[in-house]
C-alpha positions as CSV (number, residue, x, y, z in Angstrom):
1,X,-7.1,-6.3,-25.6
2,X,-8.9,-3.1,-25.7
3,X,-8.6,-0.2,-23.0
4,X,-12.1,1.5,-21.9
5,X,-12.2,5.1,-23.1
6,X,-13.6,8.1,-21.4
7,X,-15.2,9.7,-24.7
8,X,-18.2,8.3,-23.6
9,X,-20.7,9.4,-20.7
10,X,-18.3,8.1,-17.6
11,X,-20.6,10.2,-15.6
12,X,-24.1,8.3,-16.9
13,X,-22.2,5.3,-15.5
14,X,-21.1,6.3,-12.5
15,X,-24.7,7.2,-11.9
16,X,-26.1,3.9,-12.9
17,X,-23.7,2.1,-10.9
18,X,-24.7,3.7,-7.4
19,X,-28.3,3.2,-8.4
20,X,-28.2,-0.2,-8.9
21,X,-25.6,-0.4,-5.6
22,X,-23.0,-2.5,-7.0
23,X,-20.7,-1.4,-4.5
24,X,-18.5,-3.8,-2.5
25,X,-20.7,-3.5,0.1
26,X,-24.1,-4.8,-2.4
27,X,-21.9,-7.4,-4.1
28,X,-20.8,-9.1,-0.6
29,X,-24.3,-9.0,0.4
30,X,-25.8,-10.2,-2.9
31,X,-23.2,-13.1,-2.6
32,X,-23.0,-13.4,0.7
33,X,-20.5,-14.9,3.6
34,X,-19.6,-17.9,1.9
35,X,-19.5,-17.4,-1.8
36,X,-17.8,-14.0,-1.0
37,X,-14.7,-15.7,0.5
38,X,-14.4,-18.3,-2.1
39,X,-14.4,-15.7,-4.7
40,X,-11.6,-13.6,-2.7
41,X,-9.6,-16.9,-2.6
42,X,-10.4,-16.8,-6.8
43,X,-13.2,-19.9,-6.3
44,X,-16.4,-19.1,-8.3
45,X,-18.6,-22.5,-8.1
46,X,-20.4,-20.8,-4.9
47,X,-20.5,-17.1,-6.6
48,X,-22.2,-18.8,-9.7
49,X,-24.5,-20.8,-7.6
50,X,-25.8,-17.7,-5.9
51,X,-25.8,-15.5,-8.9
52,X,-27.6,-17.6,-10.9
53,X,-30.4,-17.6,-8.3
54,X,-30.7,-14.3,-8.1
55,X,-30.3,-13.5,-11.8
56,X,-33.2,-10.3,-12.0
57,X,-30.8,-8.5,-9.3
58,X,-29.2,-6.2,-11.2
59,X,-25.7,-6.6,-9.6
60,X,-26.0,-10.3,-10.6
61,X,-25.6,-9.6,-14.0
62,X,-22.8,-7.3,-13.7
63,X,-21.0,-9.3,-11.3
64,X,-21.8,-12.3,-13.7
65,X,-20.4,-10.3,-16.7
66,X,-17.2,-8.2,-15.3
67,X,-16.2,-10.6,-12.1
68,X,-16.5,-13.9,-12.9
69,X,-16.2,-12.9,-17.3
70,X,-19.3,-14.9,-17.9
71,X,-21.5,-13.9,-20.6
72,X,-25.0,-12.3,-20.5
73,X,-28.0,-11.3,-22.3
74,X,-28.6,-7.7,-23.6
75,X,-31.4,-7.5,-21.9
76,X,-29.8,-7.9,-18.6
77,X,-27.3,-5.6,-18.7
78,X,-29.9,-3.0,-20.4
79,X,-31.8,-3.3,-17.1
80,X,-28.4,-3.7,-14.5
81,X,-27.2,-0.3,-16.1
82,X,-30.1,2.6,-16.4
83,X,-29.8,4.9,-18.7
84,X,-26.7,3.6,-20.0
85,X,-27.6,0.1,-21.3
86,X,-25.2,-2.2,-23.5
87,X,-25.1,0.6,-26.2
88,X,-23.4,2.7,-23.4
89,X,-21.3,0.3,-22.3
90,X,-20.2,-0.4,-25.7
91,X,-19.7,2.9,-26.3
92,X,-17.3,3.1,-23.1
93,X,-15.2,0.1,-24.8
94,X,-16.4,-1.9,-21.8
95,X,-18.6,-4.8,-23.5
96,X,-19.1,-6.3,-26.6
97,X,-22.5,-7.8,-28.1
98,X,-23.1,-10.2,-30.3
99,X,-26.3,-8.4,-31.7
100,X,-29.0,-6.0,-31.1
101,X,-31.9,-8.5,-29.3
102,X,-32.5,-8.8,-26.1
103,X,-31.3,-12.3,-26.3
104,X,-28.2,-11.5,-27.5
105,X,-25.2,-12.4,-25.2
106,X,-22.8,-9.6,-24.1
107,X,-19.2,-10.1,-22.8
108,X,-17.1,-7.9,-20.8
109,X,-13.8,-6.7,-22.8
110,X,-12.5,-5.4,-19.0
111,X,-12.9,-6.0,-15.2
112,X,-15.0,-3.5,-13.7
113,X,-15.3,-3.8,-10.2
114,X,-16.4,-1.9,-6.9
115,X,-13.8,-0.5,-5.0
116,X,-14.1,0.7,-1.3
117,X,-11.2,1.7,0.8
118,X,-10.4,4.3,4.1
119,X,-7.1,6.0,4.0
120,X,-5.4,9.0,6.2
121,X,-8.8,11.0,4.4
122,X,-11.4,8.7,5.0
123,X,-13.7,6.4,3.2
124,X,-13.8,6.3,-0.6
125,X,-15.9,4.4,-2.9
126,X,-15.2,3.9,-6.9
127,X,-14.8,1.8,-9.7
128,X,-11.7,0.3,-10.8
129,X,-11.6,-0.9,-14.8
130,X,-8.7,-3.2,-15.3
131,X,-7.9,-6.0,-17.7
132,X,-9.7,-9.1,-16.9
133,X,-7.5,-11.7,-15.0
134,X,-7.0,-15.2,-15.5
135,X,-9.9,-16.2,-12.9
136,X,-12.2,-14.4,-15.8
137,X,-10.5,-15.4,-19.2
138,X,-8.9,-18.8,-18.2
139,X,-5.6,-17.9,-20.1
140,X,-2.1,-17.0,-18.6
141,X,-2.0,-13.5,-18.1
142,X,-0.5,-11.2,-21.0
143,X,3.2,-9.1,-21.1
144,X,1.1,-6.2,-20.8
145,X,-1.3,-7.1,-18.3
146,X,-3.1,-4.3,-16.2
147,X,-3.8,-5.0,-12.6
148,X,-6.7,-4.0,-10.5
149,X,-6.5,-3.1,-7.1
150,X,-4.9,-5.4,-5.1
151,X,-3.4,-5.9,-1.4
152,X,-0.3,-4.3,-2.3
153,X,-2.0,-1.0,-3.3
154,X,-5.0,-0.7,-1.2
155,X,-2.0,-0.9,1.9
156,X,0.4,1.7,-0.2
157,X,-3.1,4.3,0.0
158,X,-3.7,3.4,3.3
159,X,-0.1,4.1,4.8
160,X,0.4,7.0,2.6
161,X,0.3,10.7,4.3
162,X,-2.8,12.9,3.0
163,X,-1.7,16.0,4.1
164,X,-3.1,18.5,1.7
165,X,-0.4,19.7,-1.0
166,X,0.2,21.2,-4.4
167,X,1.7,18.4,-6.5
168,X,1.8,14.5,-6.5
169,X,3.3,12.5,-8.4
170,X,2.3,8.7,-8.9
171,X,5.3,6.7,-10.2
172,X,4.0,3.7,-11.9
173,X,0.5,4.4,-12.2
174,X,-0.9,1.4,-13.0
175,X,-4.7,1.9,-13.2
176,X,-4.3,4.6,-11.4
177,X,-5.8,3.9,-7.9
178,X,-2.6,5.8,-6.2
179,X,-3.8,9.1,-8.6
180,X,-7.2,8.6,-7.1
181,X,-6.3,8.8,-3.9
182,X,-4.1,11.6,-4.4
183,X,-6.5,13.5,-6.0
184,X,-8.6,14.6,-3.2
185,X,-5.6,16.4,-1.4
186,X,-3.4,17.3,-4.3
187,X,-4.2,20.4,-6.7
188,X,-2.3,18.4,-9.5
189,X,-1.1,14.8,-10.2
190,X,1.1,13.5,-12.7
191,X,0.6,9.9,-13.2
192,X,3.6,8.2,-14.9
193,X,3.8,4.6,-16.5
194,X,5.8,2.7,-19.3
195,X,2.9,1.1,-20.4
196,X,0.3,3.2,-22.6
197,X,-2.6,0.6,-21.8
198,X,-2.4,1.2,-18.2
199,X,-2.2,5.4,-18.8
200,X,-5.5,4.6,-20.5
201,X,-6.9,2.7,-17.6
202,X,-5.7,5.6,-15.2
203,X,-7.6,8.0,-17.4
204,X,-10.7,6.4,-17.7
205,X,-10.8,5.6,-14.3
206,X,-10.0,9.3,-13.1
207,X,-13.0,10.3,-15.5
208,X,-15.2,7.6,-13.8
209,X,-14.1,8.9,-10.7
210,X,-12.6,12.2,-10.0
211,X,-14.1,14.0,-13.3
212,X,-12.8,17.1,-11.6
213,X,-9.2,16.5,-11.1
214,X,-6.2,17.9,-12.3
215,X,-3.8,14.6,-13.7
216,X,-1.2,14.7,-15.9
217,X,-0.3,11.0,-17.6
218,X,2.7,10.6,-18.8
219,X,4.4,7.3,-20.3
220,X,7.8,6.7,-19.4
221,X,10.4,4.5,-17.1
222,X,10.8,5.4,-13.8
223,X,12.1,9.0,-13.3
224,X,12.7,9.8,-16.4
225,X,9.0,11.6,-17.5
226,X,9.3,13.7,-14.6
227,X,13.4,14.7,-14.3
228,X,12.7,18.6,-15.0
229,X,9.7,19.0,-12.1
230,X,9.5,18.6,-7.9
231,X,6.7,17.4,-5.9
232,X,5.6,17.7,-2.8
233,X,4.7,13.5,-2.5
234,X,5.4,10.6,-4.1
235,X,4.2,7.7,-4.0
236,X,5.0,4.4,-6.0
237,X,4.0,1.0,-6.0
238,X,6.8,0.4,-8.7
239,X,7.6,-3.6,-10.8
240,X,9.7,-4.2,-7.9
241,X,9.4,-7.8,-8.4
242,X,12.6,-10.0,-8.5
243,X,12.7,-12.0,-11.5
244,X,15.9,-13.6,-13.0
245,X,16.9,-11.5,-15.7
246,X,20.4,-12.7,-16.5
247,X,22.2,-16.0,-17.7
248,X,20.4,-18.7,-18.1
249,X,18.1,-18.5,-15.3
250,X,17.2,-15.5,-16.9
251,X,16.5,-17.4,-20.4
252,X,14.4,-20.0,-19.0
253,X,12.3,-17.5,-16.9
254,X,12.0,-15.6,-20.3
255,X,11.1,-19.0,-22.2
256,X,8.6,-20.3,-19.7
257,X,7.1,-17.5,-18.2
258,X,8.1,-14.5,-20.1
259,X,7.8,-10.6,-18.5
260,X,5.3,-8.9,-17.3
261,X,5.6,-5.0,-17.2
262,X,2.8,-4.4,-13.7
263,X,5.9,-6.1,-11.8
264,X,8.9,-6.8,-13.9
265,X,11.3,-3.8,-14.0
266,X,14.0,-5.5,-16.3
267,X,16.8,-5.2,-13.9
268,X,19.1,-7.6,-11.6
269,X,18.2,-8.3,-8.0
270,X,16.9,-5.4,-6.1
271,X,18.7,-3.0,-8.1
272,X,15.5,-0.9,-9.5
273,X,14.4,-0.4,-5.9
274,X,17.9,0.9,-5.2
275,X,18.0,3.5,-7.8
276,X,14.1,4.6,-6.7
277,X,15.5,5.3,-3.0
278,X,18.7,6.7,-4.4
279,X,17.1,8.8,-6.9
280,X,13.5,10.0,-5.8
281,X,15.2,13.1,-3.8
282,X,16.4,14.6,-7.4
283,X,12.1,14.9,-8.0
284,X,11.2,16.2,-4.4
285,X,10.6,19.8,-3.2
286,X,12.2,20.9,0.5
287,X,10.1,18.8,2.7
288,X,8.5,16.6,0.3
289,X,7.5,12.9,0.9
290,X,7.7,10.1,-1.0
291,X,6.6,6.7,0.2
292,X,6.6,3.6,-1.9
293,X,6.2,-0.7,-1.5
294,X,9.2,-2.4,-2.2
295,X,11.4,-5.7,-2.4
296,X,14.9,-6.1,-0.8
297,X,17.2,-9.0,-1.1
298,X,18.3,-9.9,2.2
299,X,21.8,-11.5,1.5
300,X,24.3,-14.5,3.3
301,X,26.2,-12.1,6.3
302,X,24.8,-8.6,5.6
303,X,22.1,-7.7,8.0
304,X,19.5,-5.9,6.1
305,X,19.7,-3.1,7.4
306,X,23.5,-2.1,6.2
307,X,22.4,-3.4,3.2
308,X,19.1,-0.7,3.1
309,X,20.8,1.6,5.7
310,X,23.6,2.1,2.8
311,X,20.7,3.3,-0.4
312,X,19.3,5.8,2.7
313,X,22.5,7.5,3.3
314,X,23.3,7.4,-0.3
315,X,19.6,9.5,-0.9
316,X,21.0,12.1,1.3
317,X,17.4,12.3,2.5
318,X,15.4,11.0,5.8
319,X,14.4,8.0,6.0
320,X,12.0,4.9,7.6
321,X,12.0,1.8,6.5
322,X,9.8,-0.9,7.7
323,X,10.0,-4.7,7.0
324,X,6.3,-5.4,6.7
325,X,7.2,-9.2,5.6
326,X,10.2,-12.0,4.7
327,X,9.7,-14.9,2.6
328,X,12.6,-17.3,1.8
329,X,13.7,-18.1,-1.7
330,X,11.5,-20.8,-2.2
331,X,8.6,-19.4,-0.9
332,X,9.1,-15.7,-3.2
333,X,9.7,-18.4,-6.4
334,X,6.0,-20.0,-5.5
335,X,4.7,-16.6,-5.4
336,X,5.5,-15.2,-8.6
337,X,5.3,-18.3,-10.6
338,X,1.7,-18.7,-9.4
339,X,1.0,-14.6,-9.7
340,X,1.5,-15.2,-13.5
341,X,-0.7,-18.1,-14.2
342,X,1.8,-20.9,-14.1
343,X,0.9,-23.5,-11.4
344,X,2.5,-27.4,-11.1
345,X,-0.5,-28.9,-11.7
346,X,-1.1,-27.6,-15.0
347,X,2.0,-27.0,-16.2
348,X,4.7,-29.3,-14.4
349,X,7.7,-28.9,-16.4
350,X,7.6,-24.7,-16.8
351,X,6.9,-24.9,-13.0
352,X,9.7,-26.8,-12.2
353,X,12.2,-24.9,-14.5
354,X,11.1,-21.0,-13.5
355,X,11.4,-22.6,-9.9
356,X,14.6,-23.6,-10.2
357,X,15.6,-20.5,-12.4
358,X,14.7,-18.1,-9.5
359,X,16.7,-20.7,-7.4
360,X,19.7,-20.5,-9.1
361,X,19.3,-16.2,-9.5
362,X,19.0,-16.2,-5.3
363,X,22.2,-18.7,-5.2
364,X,24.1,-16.5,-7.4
365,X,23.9,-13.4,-5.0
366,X,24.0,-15.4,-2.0
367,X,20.1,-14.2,-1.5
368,X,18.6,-16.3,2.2
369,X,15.5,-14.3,2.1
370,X,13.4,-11.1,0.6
371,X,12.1,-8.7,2.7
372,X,8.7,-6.9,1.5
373,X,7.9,-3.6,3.0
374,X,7.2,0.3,2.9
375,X,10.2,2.7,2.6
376,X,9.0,6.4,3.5
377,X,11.5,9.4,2.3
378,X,12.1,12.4,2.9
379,X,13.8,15.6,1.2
380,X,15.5,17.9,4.5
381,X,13.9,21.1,4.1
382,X,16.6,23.9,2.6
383,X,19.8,22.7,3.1
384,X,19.5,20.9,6.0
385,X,21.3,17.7,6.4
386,X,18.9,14.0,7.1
387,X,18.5,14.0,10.9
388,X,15.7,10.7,10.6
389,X,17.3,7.1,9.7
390,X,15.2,4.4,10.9
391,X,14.8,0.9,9.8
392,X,12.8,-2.1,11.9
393,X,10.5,-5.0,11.2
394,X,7.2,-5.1,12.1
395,X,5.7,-8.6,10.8
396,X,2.9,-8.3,12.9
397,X,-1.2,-6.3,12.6
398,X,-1.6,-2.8,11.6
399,X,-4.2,-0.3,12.6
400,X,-5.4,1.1,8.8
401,X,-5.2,3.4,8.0
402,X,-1.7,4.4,8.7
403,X,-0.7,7.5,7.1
404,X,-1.8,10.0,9.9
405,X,0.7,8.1,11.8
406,X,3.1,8.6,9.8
407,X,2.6,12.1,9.5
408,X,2.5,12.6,13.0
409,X,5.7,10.5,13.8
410,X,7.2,12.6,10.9
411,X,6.1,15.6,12.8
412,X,7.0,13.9,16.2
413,X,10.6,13.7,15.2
414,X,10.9,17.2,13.9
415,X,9.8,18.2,17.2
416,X,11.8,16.3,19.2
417,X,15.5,17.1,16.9
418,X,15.0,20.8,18.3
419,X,15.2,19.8,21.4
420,X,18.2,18.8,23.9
421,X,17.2,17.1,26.8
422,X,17.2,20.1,28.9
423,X,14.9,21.6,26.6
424,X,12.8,18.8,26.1
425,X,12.3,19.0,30.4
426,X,10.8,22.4,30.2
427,X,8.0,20.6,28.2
428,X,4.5,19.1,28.8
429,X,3.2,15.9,27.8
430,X,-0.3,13.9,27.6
431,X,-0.6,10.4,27.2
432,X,-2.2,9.3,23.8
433,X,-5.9,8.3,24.0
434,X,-5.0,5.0,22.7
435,X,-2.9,3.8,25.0
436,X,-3.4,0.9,27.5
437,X,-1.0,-0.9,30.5
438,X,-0.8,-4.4,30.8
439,X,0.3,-5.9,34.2
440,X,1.5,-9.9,34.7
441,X,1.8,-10.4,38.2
442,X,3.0,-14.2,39.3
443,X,-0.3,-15.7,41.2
444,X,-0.4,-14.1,45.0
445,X,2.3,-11.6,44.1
446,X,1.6,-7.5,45.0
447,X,3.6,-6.5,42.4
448,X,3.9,-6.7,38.8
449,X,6.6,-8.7,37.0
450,X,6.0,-7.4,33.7
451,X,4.7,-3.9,32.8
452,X,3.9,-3.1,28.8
453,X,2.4,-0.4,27.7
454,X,0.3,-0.7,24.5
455,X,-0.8,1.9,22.1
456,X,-4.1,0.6,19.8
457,X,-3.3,2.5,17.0
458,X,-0.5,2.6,14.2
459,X,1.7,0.2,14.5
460,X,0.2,-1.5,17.9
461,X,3.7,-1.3,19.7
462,X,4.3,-2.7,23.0
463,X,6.9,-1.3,25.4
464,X,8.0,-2.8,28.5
465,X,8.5,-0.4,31.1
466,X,10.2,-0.1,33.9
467,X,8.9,1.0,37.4
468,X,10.1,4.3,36.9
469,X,8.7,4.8,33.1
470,X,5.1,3.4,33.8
471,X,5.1,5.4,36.8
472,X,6.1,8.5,34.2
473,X,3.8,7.8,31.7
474,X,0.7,7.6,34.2
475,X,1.7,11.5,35.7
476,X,1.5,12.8,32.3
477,X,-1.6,14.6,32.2
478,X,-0.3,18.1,30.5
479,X,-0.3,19.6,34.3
480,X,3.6,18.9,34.7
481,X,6.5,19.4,33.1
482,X,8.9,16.3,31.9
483,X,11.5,17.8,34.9
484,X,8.9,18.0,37.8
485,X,7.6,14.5,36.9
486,X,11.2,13.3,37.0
487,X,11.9,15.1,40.3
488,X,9.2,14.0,41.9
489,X,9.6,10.2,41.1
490,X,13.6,10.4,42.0
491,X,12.4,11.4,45.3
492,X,9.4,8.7,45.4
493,X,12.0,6.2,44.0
494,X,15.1,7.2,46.0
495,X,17.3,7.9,42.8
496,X,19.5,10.9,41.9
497,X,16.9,12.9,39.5
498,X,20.0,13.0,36.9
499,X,20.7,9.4,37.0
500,X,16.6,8.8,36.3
501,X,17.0,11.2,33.5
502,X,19.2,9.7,32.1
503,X,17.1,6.6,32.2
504,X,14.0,7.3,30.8
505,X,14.6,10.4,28.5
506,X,15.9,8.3,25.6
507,X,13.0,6.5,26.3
508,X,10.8,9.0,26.5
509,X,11.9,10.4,22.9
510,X,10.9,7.3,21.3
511,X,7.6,7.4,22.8
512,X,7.0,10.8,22.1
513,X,8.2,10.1,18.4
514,X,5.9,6.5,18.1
515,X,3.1,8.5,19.2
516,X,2.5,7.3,23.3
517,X,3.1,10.5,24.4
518,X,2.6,14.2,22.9
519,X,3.0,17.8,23.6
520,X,0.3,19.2,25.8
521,X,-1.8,21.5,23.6
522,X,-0.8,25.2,24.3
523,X,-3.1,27.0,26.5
């Protein structure tokens, strides 16, 4: 398979492509509801239907040639692409033709597809070239296999923090959406990968683009490109993928289903995603972030967290950690089988024996379940010792895009580990704009049973409250301080002030830190 290269006119493309708006946004109309969803579920009956209809449109024949892999005409891709034409497109190693006359059909030698996306920085729109997937080619994906843009990475840029900085570094590149991203608050990215192929995606797509940007590719495993330099973020979205890699579980997953380098990181269990957490500190300057989607094992009579809690204190760096999803054995088997091309209809007996493989590689480590989620990092500026260790699951909705959360809880908890209690009584605090109360009151009852208090934004946490804290949270308007409002509601509520502080201000840290409550601005 061939790799697009950006020694032709990336920028005549680019053009060509907002022209004819084949944009997500102009494909999903083009398509629309129905045949949209049925491609998203990798169905294309309906897309064809409704492309062949419309087969002048311009963004029929493109999605025709680099969605779906069909071939087309010359002709039609020398009208869907002006001033670039097939000859353009061949010159980009994105097509190849059969001949010179309009007749002549042309077939896609990548994916090219609209990407649109809103992280901490707001909306983007690009185009993504990757290698075409099985939906297009019909054939089990190969060893060396280039993804697209899928779930996993549009959620890594949306929870990632965009605070503007010097130096990123993207660990496991890919095709380089992360380096995209990064790009427009970074003054330099380095963009690592073992696999040369998808260093050449990366840098066709940042000269497609992000013409303008500053990115370093380098090839490489892990850390090791990048041992000598510090960074202000990382972010990874590495091969954290647990595959059976020794014994003979490990020979039949090899036999049947063999590696593939966009997930497989050659090592036992979890233990890549170990080493990242354990290691990534060694690459980070004082105060620098790294952030990254990862796999756990969660084993027989080791809560997870121990298990996680141990690789954080071993970083010697902050850290949050959030279970975003758990699958069971079985279910994390089915995933991966299917991911590369092997289902039991088609091919029973490799189904059956990867599927028991994986089975066997849980069983041997006592493995119940695998836990999917992000892990956020982060180096204590000078020598400062970790004050943040935080790990939860949160299985449920979250408000994208989530990395100015982040970076405000970060900031949150900064703010709140200079302060004792006594301190933090002296301050002022304003209730965030997105928050809401809920009250359940049994039918003909005055008074509430239940009081939660809801913040829209983040990670949509609910709180139940007490009389006392939903009483607090409602005074906080930025007119008085955390000690008058706990003063004043002793009295109201007939209890020692110290006792209610000793109540709610643990309470009231967390909110402040989640992002409920903040400081009143100065002033």
């Amino acid at each position: 398979m061939t790799v697009p290269s950006a020694s032709g006119d990336p920028a005549a493309l680019r053009s060509a492509l907002e022209r004819v708006d084949y944009t997500v946004d102009g494909v999903e109309d083009l398509l629309g509801p129905l045949a949209a969803a049925a491609l998203h579920r990798e169905q294309t009956v309906p897309a064809d239907r409704v492309l062949a209809r419309h087969a002048a449109d311009p963004r029929a024949a493109l999605a025709r040639l680099f969605l779906l892999g069909r071939e087309v005409t010359r002709g039609a891709i020398d009208a869907a692409l002006p001033g670039v034409g097939t000859s353009g497109a061949q010159a980009l190693g994105l097509v190849e033709a059969a001949g010179s006359g309009a007749a002549d059909a042309v077939r896609a030698l990548c994916d090219l597809r609209p990407y649109a996306a809103t992280d901490a920085g707001g909306p983007v729109q690009w185009w993504l070239a990757s290698d075409l997937g099985e939906l297009a080619t019909g054939r089990r994906l190969a060893a060396d296999h280039v993804l697209g843009a899928g779930g996993a990475s549009t959620t890594l840029a949306q929870v990632t923090v965009r605070t503007p900085v010097s130096r990123v570094l993207d660990l496991g590149t890919g095709c380089g959406i992360q380096a995209l991203h990064a790009a427009r608050h970074a003054e330099a990215v380095v963009a690592t990968d073992v696999s040369q192929r998808a260093l050449g995606f990366t840098r066709f797509n940042a000269a497609l683009n992000a013409p303008g940007a500053d990115l370093d590719l380098r090839a490489g495993s892990m850390l090791d490109p990048v041992r000598d330099d510090r960074f202000d973020l990382v972010v990874s979205n590495p091969p954290f993928v647990i595959t059976p890699h020794a014994g003979a579980a490990g020979a039949v997953v090899s036999e049947t289903l063999g590696a593939f380098e966009y997930r497989d990181g050659g090592r036992a269990g979890d233990d890549l995603v170990r080493d990242l957490i354990t290691g990534v500190g060694e690459v980070l300057s004082p105060g620098g972030v790294a952030q990254m989607l990862v796999n756990w094992e969660r084993r027989l009579g080791e809560p997870w967290t121990d298990r996680v809690g141990a690789w954080l204190d071993a970083s010697g760096l902050d850290g949050w950690v959030i279970e975003r999803e758990l699958l069971d054995p079985a279910e994390y088997a089915e995933t991966w089988i299917r991911d590369g091309g092997t289902t039991p209809d088609r091919e029973p007996e490799a189904w059956a024996a990867a599927y028991g493989a994986w089975l066997d590689d849980f069983a041997s480590r006592d493995v119940e379940g695998v836990g999917f989620g992000l892990v956020t990092l982060r180096r204590p500026a000078a020598d400062d010792r970790p004050t943040l260790r935080r790990l939860e699951e949160h299985h449920g909705a979250l408000r994208q895009p989530l990395g100015g959360h982040v970076a405000a809880s970060l900031a949150a908890h900064d703010w709140l580990a200079v302060r004792s209690d006594a301190e933090l009584a002296t301050e002022r605090l304003v209730v965030a704009g997105d928050v809401t109360e809920e009250r359940y009151l049994t039918p003909g009852a005055s008074d509430p049973n239940v009081v939660i208090v809801r913040q829209g934004d983040g990670l949509g946490r609910g709180v139940q409250a007490s009389t006392g804290l939903a009483a607090f949270v409602g005074v906080c308007d930025g007119e008085l301080t955390v000690g008058q409002i706990l003063g004043a509601l002793g009295a109201l509520l007939e209890v020692p002030a110290d006792d209610l502080a000793a109540e709610l201000l643990p309470v009231v840290r967390d909110l402040v830190r989640d992002g409920f409550l903040a400081p009143a601005p100065a002033g």
